[in-house]
BANUMI-184756 format. One record per residue: chain; residue number from 1; residue in three letters; x, y, z of N, C-alpha, C, O, CB in turn. Coordinates in steps of 0.02 Angstrom, whole numbers, plus 50000, padded with zeros to 5 digits. Glycine has a CB too. Example, Ala and Ser with C-alpha at 12.3 -4.5 7.8 and 13.67 -1.06 7.14 Angstrom:
residues 2
REC,unit,pos,code,n_east,n_north,n_up,ca_east,ca_north,ca_up,c_east,c_north,c_up,o_east,o_north,o_up,cb_east,cb_north,cb_up
REC,A,1,Ala,50660,49716,50390,50615,49775,50390,50660,49835,50390,50712,49834,50423,50565,49776,50452
REC,A,2,Ser,50642,49888,50354,50684,49947,50357,50645,50002,50394,50670,50057,50402,50704,49970,50286
//
This chain:
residues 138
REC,unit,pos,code,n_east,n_north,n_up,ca_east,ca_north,ca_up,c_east,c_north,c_up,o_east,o_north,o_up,cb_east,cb_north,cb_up
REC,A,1,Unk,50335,50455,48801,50311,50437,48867,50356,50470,48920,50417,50475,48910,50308,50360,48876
REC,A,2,Unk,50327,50492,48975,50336,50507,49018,50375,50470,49089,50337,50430,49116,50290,50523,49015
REC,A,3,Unk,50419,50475,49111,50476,50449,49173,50486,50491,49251,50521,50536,49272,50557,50456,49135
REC,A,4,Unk,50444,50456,49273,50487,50500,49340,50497,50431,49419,50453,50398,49448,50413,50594,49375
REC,A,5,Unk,50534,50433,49424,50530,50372,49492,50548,50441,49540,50560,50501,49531,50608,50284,49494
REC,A,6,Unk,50543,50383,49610,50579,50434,49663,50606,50358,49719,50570,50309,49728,50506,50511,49711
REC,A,7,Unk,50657,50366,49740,50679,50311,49784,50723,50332,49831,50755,50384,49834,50709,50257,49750
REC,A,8,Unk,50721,50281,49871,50748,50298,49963,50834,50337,49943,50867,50295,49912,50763,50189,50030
REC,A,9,Unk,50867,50393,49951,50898,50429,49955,50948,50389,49971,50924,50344,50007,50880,50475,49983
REC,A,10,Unk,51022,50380,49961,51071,50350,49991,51101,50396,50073,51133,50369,50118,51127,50344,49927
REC,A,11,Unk,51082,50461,50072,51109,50503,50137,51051,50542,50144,51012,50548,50096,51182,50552,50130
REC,A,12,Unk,51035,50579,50217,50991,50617,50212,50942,50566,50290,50925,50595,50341,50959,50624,50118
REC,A,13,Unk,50934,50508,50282,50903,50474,50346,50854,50442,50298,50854,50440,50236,50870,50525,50416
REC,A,14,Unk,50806,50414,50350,50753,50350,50325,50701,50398,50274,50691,50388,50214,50699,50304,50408
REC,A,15,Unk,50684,50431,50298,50620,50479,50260,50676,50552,50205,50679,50613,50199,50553,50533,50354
REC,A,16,Unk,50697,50513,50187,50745,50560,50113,50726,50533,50056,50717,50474,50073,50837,50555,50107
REC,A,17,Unk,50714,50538,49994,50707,50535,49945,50725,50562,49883,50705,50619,49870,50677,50534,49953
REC,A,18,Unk,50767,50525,49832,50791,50560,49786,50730,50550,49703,50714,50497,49676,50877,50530,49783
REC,A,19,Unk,50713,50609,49686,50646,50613,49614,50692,50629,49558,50732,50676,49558,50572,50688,49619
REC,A,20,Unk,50681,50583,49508,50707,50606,49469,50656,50597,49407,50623,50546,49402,50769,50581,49468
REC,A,21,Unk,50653,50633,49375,50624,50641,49286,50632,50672,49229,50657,50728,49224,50575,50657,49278
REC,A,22,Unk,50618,50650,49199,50642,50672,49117,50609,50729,49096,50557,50749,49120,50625,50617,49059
REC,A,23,Unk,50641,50754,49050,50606,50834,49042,50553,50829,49027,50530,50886,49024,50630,50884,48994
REC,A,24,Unk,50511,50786,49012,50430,50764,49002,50436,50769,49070,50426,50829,49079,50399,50687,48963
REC,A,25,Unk,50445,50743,49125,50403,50751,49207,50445,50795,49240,50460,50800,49300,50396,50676,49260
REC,A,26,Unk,50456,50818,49205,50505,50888,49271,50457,50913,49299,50468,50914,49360,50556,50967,49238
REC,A,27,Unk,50401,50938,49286,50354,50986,49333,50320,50916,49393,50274,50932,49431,50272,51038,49269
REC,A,28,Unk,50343,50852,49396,50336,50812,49454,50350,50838,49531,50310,50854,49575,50377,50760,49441
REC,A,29,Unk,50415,50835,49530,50452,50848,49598,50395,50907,49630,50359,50896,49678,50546,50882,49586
REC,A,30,Unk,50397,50964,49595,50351,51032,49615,50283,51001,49635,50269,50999,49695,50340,51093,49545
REC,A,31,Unk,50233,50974,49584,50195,50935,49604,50175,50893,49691,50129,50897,49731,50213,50902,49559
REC,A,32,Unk,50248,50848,49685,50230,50816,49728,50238,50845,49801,50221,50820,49854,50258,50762,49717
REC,A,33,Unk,50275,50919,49786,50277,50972,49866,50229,51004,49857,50208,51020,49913,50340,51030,49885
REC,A,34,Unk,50175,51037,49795,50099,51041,49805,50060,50993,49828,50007,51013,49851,50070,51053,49754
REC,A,35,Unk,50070,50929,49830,50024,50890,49856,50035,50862,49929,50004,50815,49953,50017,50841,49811
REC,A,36,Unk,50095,50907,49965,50114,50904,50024,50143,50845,50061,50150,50833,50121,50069,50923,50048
REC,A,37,Unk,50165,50798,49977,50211,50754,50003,50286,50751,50010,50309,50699,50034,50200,50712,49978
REC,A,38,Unk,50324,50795,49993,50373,50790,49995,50434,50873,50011,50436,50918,49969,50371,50749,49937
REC,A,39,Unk,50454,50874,50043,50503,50946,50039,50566,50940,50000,50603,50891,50007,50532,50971,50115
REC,A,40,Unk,50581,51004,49944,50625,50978,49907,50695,51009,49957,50683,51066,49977,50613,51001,49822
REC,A,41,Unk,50754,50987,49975,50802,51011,50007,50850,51056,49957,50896,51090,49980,50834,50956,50040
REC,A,42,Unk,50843,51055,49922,50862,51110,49855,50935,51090,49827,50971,51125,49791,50866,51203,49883
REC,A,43,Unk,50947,51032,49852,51016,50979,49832,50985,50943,49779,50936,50907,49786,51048,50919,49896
REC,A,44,Unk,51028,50958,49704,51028,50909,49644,51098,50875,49621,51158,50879,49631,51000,50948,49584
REC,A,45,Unk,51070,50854,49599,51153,50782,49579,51134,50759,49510,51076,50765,49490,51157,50681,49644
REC,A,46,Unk,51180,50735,49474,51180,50718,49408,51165,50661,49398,51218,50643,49423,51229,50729,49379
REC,A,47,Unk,51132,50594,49378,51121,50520,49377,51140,50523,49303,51156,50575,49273,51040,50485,49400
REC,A,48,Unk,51138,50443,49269,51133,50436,49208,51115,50471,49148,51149,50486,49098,51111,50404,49209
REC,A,49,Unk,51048,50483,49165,51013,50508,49129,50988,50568,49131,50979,50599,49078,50982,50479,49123
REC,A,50,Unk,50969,50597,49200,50926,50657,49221,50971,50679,49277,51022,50648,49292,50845,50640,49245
REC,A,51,Unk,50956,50719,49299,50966,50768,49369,50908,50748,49428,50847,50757,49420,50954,50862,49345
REC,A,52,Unk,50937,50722,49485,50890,50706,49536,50893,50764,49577,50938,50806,49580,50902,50641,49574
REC,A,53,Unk,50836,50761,49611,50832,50816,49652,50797,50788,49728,50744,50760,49743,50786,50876,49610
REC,A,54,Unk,50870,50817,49776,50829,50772,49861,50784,50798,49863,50771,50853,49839,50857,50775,49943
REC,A,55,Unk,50732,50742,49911,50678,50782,49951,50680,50731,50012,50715,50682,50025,50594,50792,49909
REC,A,56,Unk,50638,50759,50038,50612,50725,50110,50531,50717,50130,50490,50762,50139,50643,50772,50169
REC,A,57,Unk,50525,50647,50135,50458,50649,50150,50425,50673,50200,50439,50656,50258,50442,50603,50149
REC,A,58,Unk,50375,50716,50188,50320,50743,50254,50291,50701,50285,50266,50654,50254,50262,50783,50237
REC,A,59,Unk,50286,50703,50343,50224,50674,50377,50170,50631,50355,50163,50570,50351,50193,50720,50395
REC,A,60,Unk,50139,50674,50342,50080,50651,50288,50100,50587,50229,50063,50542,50209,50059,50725,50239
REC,A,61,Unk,50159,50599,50213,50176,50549,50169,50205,50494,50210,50171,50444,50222,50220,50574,50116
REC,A,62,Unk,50255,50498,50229,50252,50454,50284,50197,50417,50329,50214,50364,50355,50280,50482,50319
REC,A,63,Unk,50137,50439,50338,50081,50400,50370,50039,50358,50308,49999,50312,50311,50029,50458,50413
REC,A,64,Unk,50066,50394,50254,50018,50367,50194,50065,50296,50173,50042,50243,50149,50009,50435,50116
REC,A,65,Unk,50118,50308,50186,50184,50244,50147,50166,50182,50217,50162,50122,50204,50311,50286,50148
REC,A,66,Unk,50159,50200,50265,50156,50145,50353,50085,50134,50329,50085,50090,50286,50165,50193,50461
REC,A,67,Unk,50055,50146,50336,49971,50121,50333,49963,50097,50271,49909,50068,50266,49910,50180,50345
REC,A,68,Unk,50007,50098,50203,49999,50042,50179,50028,49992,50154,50005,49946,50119,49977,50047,50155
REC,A,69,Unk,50097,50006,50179,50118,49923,50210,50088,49891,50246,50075,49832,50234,50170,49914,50244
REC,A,70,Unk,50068,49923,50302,49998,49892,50361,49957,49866,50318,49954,49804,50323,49947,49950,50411
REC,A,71,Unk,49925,49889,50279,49882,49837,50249,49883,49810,50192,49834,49792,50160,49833,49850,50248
REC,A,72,Unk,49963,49802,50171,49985,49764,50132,50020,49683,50168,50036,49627,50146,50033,49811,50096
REC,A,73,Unk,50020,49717,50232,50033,49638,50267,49985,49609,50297,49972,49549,50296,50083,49632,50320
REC,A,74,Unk,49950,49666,50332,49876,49604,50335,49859,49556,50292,49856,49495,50303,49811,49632,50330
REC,A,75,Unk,49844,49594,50230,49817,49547,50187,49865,49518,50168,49858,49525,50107,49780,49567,50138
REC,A,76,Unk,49908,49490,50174,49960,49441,50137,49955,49377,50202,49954,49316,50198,50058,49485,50122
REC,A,77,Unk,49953,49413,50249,49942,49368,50324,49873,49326,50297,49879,49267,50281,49923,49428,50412
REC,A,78,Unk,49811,49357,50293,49758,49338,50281,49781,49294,50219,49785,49234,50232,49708,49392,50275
REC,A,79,Unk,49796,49309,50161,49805,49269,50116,49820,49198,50101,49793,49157,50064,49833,49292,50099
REC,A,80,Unk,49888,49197,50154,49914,49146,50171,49859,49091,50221,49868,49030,50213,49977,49174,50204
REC,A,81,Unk,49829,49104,50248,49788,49112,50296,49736,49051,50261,49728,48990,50271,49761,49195,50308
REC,A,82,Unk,49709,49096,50219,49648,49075,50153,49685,48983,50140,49663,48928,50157,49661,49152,50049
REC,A,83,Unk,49743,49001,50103,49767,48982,50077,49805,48919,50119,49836,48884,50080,49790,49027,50048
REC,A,84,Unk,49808,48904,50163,49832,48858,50213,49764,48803,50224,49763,48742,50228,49856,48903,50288
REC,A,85,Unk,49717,48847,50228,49632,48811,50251,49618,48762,50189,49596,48706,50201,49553,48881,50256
REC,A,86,Unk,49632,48787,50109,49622,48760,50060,49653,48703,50074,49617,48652,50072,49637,48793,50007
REC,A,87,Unk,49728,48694,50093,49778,48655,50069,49755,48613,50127,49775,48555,50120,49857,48682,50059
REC,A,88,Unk,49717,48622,50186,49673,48562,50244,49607,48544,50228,49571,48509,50264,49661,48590,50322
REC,A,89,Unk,49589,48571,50168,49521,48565,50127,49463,48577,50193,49410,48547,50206,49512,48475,50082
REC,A,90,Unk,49487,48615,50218,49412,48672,50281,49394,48699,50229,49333,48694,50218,49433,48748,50356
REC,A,91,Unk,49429,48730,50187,49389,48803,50137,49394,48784,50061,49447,48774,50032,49440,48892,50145
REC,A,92,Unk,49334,48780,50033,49318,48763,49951,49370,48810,49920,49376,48861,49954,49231,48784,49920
REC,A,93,Unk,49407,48808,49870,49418,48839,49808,49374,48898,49806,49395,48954,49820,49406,48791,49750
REC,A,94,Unk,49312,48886,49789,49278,48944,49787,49290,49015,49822,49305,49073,49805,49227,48924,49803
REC,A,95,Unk,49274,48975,49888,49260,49016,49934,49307,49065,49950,49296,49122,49970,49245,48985,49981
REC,A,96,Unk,49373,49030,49935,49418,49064,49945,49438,49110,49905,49464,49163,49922,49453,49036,49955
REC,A,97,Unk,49425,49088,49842,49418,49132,49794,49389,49212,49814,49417,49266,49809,49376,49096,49748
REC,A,98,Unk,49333,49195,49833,49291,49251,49844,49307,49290,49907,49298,49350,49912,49222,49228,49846
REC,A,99,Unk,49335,49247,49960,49392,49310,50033,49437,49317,49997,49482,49331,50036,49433,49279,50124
REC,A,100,Unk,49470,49317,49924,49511,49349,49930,49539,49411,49878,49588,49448,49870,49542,49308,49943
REC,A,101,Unk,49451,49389,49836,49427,49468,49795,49391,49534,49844,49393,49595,49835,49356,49446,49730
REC,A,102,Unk,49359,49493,49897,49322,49529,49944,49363,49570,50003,49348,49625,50026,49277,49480,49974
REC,A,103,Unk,49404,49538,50018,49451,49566,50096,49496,49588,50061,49538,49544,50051,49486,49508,50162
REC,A,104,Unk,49508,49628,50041,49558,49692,50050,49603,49697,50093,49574,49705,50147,49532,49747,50062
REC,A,105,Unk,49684,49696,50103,49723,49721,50154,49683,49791,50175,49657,49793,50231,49802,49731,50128
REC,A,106,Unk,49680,49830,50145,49644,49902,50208,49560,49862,50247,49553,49861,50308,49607,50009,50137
REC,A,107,Unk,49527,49844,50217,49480,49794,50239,49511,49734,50298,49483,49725,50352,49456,49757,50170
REC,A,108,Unk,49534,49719,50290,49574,49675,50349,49605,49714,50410,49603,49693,50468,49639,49637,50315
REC,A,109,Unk,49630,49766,50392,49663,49804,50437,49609,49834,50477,49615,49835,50538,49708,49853,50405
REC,A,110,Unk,49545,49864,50441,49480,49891,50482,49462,49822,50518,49467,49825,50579,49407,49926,50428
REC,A,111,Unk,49450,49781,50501,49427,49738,50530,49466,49707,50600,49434,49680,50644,49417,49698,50480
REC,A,112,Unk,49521,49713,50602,49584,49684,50658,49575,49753,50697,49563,49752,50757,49683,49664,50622
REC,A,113,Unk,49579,49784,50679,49570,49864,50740,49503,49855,50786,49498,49872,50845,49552,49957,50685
REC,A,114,Unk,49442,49820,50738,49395,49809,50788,49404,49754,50828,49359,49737,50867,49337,49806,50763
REC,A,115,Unk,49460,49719,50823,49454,49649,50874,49456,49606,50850,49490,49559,50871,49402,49634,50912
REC,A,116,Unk,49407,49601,50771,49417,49530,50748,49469,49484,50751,49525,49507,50737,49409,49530,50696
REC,A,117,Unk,49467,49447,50759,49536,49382,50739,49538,49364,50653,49481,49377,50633,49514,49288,50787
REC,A,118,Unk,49572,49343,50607,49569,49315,50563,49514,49266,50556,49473,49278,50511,49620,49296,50558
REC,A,119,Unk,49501,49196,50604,49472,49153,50589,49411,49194,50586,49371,49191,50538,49480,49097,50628
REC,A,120,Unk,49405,49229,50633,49335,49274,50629,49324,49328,50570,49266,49347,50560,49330,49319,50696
REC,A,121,Unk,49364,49348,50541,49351,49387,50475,49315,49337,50407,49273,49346,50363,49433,49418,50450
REC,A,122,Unk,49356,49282,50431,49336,49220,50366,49276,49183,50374,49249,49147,50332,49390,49157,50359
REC,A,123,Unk,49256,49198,50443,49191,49165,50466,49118,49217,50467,49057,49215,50464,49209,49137,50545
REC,A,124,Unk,49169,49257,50474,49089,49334,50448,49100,49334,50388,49046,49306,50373,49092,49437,50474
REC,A,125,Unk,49131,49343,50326,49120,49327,50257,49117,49273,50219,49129,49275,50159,49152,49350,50232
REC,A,126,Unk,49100,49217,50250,49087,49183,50249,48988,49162,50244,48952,49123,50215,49132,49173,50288
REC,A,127,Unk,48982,49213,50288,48903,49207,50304,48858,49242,50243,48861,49299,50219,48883,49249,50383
REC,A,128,Unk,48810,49173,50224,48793,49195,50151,48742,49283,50167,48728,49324,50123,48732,49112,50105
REC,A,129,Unk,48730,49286,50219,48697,49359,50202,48729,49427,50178,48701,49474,50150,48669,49378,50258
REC,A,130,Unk,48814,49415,50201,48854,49463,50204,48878,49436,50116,48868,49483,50078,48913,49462,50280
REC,A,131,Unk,48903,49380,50083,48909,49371,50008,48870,49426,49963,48901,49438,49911,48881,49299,49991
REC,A,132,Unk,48816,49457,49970,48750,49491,49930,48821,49567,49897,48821,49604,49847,48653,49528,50012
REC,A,133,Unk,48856,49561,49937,48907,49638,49893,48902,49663,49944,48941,49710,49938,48880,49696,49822
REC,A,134,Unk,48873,49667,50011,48885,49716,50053,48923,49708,50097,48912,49715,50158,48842,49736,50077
REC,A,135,Unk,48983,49690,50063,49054,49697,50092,49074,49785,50104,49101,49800,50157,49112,49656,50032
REC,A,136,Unk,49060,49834,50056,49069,49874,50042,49050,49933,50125,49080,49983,50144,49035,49871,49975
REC,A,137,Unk,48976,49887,50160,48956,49901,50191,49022,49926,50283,49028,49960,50334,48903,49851,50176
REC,A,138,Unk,49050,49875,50239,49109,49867,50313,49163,49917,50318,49203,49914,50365,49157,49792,50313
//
């Protein structure tokens, strides 16, 4: 099996990154500057096991890592959210069940950009016409 992590760089600033992998994922690092996430700074260092090699995240990767924490906290906001209503018995077990296979943090996040409020996300999926699967629709 195959090994490669990559983690926040100890020097270098916030968007540095050190990749490291095993001679099974060495062709990674290259990879991940074809896929225009990362620049390698051409600094390697020795770890335990492998040879890391800095990079620095692009742009692009950087907007991809923020937008989904963004909607890794929405939905944890929402979650909690769900999950507070249960514990005041407003919202069935069920139901909740089902906002919280259905709402998606990136789904939550579209939804708060248009204005919605939370209570209002739980109250439009809520509405049995929108239950049918055409969540997908949103």
């Amino acid at each position: 099996m195959s090994a490669a992590t990559a983690a926040q760089a100890t020097k270098g600033g916030p968007h540095a990154a050190d990749v490291k992998a095993d001679s099974r994922a060495n062709h990674l690092p290259e990879a991940l500057v074809d896929a225009g996430l990362v620049k390698l700074s051409g600094e390697v260092f020795p770890t335990e096991h492998v040879t890391a090699r800095h990079a620095e995240l692009t742009p692009m990767a950087r907007n991809i890592y923020l937008r989904a924490r963004l909607d890794s906290y929405n939905g944890d906001i929402l979650h909690q959210t769900i999950d507070g209503m249960v514990s005041q018995q407003s919202l069935t077990p069920d139901d909740a069940g089902y906002l919280k296979a259905a709402l998606t943090g990136k789904t939550c996040t579209k939804l708060l950009r248009e204005r919605l409020s939370i209570a209002k996300i739980i109250e439009r999926h809520l509405n049995p016409s929108i239950k049918d699967g055409s969540l997908n629709d949103i």
